[in-house]
N, C-alpha and C positions, 0 to 999 in steps of 0.2 A: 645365920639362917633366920627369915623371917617367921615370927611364930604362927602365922595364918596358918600355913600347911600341918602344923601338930594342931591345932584347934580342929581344922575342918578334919584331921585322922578321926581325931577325940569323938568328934561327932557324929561321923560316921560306923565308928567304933558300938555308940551307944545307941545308935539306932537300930543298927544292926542287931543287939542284946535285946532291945526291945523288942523285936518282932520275934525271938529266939522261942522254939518250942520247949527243947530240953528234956522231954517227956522220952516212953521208951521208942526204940524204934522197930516198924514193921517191913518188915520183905517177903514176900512171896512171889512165884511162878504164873498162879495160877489163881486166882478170885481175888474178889474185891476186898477193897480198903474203906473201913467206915471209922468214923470217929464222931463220937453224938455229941452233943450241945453242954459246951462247957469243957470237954475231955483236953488233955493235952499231949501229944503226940511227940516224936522226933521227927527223923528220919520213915518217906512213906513208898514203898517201892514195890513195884508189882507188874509183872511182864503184862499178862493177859486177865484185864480186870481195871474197872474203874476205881476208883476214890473220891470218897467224897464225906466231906463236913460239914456239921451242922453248925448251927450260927454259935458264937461268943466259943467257937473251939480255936486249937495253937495249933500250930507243928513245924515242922522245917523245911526240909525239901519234900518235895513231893513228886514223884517222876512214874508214867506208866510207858508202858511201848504201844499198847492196843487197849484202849479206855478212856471215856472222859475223864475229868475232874473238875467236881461241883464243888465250889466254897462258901458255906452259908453265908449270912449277913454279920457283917460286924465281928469279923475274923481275921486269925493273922497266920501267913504263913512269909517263910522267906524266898523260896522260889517255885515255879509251875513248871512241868514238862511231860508233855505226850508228843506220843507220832502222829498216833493214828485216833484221833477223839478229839472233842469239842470240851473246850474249857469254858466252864461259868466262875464268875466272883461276884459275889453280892453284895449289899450296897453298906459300906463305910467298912470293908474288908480290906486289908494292909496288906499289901506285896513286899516285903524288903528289896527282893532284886528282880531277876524279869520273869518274863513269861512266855512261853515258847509251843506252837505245836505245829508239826509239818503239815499233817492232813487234817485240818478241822478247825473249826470256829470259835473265835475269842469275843467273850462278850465280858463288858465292864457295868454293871448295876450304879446306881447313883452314889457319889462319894465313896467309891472306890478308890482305892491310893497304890497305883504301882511303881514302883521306887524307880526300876529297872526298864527295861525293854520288852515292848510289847509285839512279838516277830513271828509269822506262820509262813506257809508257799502257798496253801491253797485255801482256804477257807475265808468267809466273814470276820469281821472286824469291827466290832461294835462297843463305841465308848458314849454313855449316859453323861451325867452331869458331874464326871469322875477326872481322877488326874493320872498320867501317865508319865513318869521323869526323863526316861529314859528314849523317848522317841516310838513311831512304828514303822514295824519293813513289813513288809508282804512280796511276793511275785506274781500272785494269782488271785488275790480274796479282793472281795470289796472293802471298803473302808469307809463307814459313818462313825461321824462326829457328832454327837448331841448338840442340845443347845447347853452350853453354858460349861462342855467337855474345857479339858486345858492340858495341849501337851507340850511338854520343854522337853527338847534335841529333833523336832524336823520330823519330817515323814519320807520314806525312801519305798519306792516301789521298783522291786529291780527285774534285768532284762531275764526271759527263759532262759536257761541254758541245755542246751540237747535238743534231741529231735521230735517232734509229735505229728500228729498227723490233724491233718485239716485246720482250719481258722480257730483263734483260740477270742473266746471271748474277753473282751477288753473292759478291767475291771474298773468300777465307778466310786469314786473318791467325793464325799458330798461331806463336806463343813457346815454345822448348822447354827442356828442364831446363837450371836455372842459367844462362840468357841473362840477358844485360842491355841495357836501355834506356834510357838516358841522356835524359830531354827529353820532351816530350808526344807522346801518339798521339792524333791527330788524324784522324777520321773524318767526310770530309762527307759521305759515302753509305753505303746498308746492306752491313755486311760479318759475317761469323763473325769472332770474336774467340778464340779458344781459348790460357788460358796456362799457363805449368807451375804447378805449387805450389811450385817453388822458384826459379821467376824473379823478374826485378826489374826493375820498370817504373815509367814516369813516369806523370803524370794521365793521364788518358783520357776523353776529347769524341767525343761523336756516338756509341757502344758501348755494349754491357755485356759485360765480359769473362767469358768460362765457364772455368774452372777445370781442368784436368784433372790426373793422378797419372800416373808412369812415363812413357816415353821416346818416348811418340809417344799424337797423341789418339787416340780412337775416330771411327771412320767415322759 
């Protein structure tokens, strides 16, 4: 067996270790999760109630049902997960694996680093001058890309499934100066495609991408 595959284990191993909180861990029902500046956390779980940490704090997972989750600046956790709330991470804050929320909005602060998978159904999508490894899906959110964003494994925007009522709004996919995109974009349903003239993307299924010059599109 070739030794690539035990090296990339190894290394994945250790990076892993590196984001690791290790600290104790919190669960509740009912209220919030806080963790101040510096603290270090395990495991952060809580049905109805946000979390959130301050800059240069650790922890591990981190998961609510009904709550945001804020990650201050220059922090590490190893994965995000809500239903129903809006996720921040702030800027040169480490994600080991993905990040996840059903109803609510994902934003990415400057030199942010998400290992994993960046994936929601309905909300905003917003990645600064940050890295994302693992790709992003959406079904219903928008999706900007900063200038100077970079994501490896593609973008996938996938079709509804089920019934709703009335015209659903078609969400807007804008790439902005000197992004990059590592991997296919992938379009199962109608979206705005808007990209810089100096980005740099993979193929692209189900679109046609519009073009635009300077630092943000036109309305």
């Amino acid at each position: 067996m070739s030794s690539r595959p035990l090296f990339l284990a190894i290394a994945l191993t250790f990076c892993a270790s590196a984001f690791a909180g290790s600290g104790p861990d919190i669960d509740k029902v009912n209220g919030a999760i806080h963790l101040e500046s510096g603290q270090v956390g395990g495991d952060l779980s809580t049905v109805n109630g946000s979390i959130r940490m301050d800059a240069h704090a650790t922890a591990d997972d981190l998961e609510t049902v009904n709550g945001s989750i804020d990650i201050g600046d220059d922090s590490n956790a190893q994965s995000l997960e809500t239903v129903n709330g809006a996720i921040e991470i702030g800027a040169r804050t480490r994600i080991a694996r993905g990040v996840e929320a059903v109803n609510g909005s994902i934003t990415l602060a400057e030199g942010a680093d998400v290992n994993g998978k960046l994936s929601n159904v309905n909300g905003r999508i917003e990645v600064s001058a940050a890295h994302v490894g693992g790709g992003i899906e959406t079904v219903a959110g928008d999706i900007e890309l900063g200038a100077n964003a970079r994501v490896d494994g593609g973008i996938l925007v996938e079709k509804p499934s089920g019934w709703s009522w009335g015209k659903q709004k078609t969400p807007r996919v804008v790439i902005g100066p000197h992004a990059v995109v590592n991997g296919s974009l992938v379009f199962q349903r109608e979206v705005e495609l808007l990209v810089s003239d100096s980005a740099s993307i993979g193929t692209v299924t189900g679109a046609t991408a519009t073009k635009f010059s300077g630092e943000h599109p036109g309305r």
